[in-house]
N, C-alpha and C positions, 0 to 999 in steps of 0.2 A: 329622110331627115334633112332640116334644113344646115345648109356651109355658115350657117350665120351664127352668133354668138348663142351659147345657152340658154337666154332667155332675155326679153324686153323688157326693160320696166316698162310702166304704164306712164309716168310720167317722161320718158324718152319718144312716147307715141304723139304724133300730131294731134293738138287739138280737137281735130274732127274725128277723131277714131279712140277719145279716151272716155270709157263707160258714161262716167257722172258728166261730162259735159255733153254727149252723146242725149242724156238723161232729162240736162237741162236744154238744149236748143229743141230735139227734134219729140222730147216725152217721152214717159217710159215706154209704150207700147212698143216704139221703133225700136226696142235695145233686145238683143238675144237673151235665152237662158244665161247663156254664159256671161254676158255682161252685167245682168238685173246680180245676180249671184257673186260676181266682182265687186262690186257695188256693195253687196254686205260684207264679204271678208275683208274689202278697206286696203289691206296689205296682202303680198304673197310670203313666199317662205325662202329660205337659204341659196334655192337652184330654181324656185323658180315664178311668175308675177302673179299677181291676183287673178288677172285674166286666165294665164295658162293652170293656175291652180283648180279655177273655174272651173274649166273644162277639161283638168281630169278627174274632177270629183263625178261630173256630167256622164263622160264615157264610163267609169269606175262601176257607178252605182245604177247603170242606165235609164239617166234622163231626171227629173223632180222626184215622179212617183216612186224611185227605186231611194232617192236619197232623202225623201220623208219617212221612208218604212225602214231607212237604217236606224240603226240605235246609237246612244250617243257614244257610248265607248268606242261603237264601230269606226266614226269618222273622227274620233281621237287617235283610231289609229292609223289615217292616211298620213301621207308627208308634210309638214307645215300647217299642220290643223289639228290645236289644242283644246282644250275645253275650252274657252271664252267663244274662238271662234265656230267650234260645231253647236255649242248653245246658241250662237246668233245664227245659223244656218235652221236652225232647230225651230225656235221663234218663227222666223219670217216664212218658213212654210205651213206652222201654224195659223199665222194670221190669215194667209192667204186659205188655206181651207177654212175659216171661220166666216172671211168676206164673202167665198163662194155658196157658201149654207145660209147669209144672213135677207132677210124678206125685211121689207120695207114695211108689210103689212105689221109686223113685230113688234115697231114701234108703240109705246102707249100713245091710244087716242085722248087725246082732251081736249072737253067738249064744254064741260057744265060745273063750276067749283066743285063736287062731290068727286069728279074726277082727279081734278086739283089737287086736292087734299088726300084721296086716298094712297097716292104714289107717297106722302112726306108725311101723314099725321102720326103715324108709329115711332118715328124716329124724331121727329123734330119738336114733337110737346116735349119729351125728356129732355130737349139739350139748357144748358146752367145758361147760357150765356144766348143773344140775340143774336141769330144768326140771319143774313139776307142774302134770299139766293133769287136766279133768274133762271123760267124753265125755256128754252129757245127749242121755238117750233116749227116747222116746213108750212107750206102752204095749206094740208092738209090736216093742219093744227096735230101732228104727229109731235112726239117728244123727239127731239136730236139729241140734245144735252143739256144739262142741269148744273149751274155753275154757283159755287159759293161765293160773293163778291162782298160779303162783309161779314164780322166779326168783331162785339161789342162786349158794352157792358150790360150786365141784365137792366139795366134803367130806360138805355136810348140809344142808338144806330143816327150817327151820320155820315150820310153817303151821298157820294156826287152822282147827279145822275148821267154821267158821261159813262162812269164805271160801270152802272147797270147795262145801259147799251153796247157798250164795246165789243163785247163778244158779239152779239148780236149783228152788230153792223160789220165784223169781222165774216162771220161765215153766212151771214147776207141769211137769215132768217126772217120769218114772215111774219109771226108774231110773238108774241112774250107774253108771258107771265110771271109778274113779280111774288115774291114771298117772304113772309119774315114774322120768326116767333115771337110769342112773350112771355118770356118764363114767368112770369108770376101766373100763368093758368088761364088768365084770362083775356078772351080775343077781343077784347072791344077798341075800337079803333080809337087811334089817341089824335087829336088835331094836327100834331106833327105829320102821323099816319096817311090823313087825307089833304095833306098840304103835298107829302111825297108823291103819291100819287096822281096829283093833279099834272106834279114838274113833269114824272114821266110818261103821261097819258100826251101830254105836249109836246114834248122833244121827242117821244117816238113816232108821232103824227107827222113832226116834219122830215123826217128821215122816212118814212112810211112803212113804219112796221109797226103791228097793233099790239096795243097794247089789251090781253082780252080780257085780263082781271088783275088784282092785287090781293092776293089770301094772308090771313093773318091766322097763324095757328095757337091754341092756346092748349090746356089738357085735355084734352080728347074732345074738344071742339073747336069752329074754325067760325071766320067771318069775311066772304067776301064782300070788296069793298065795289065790284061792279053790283052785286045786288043791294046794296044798300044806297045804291047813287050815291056814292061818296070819293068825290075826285074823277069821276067820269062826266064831264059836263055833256058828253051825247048821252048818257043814260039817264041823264035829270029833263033830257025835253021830254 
């Protein structure tokens, strides 16, 4: 046992020895079990710090794998650890088995508007109102993520097209695919339509991320606007 006080806070520890700043200079990998897990409990309890809390739930439950297979009333009943915090203990070794199972190949491929449209034509000819989303892709034109960046009136959508990119140029994707319904059923592209289109086939050109189509959904059919050379001035040569 150490002659020294009960226990340290975290914030009484120098800079270079305190998880999250640990976390932010040197990255996570450099951080122990016990400090990644600091890290989530945020705070320790009555007797004793986040850290030391840490690592007795570590020795406790021996090691991740024994404190995944606990249950949650179990780690409700260690010291300083209530429901909120064995829920977030609970979560983040979820996640972390979900990142460990997840393949990249899993991703949806999109290749060719019919691919386009069959991840959204279910859900989005029903929706009342004009929705405009952006499908952001890897290099391998894989799906990352699918963002809704507007919400209208069923008549007309105006949108800047900084908004449509942002995300985009935020987690540095390779290309896009723009999208947006009409609820009145039908997909026929409206002049505004291939006016949008044009802005963002442009401003994503200079940023250099492609832009591969623009689908318009309507009731159970779709119109893209790269097949129809409308707003793609490389598909009109």
């Amino acid at each position: 046992m150490s002659d020294g006080p009960p226990y340290t806070l975290i914030r009484d520890l120098p800079a270079s020895d305190r998880p999250r700043e640990r976390l932010r200079d040197a990255g996570p990998a450099a951080l122990s079990n016990a400090e990644l897990l600091a890290i989530i409990l945020r705070t320790g309890g009555a007797k004793q710090s986040a850290l030391s809390q840490a690592n007795s739930l570590l020795a406790h439950f021996d090691g991740l794998p024994g404190l995944r297979a606990a249950a949650l009333l179990e780690l409700c009943g260690e010291p300083g650890i209530g429901e909120a915090k064995a829920a977030q203990i609970k979560a983040a070794l979820e996640l972390g088995v979900r990142l460990s199972s997840y393949n990249d190949n899993d991703r949806p491929l999109v290749r060719t508007p019919d691919d386009i449209a069959n991840l959204v034509m279910a859900e989005m000819s029903l929706l009342q109102q004009e929705h405009v989303r952006v499908m952001l892709l890897d290099a391998k034109n894989r799906l990352l993520s699918m963002q809704t960046v507007y919400v209208g009136s069923v008549h007309t959508a105006h949108v800047r097209v900084a908004e449509l990119l942002s995300d985009a140029v935020r987690i540095r994707a390779a290309a896009i695919v723009v999208l947006h319904n009409h609820p009145s059923g039908d997909p026929t592209p409206s002049p505004a339509d291939v006016t949008l289109t044009r802005s963002v086939f442009e401003a994503s050109r200079l940023l250099g991320i492609d832009l591969l189509d623009h689908v318009i959904i309507g009731a159970g059919r779709y119109v893209s606007m790269h097949a129809l050379k409308a707003g793609f001035p490389e598909a009109a040569r």
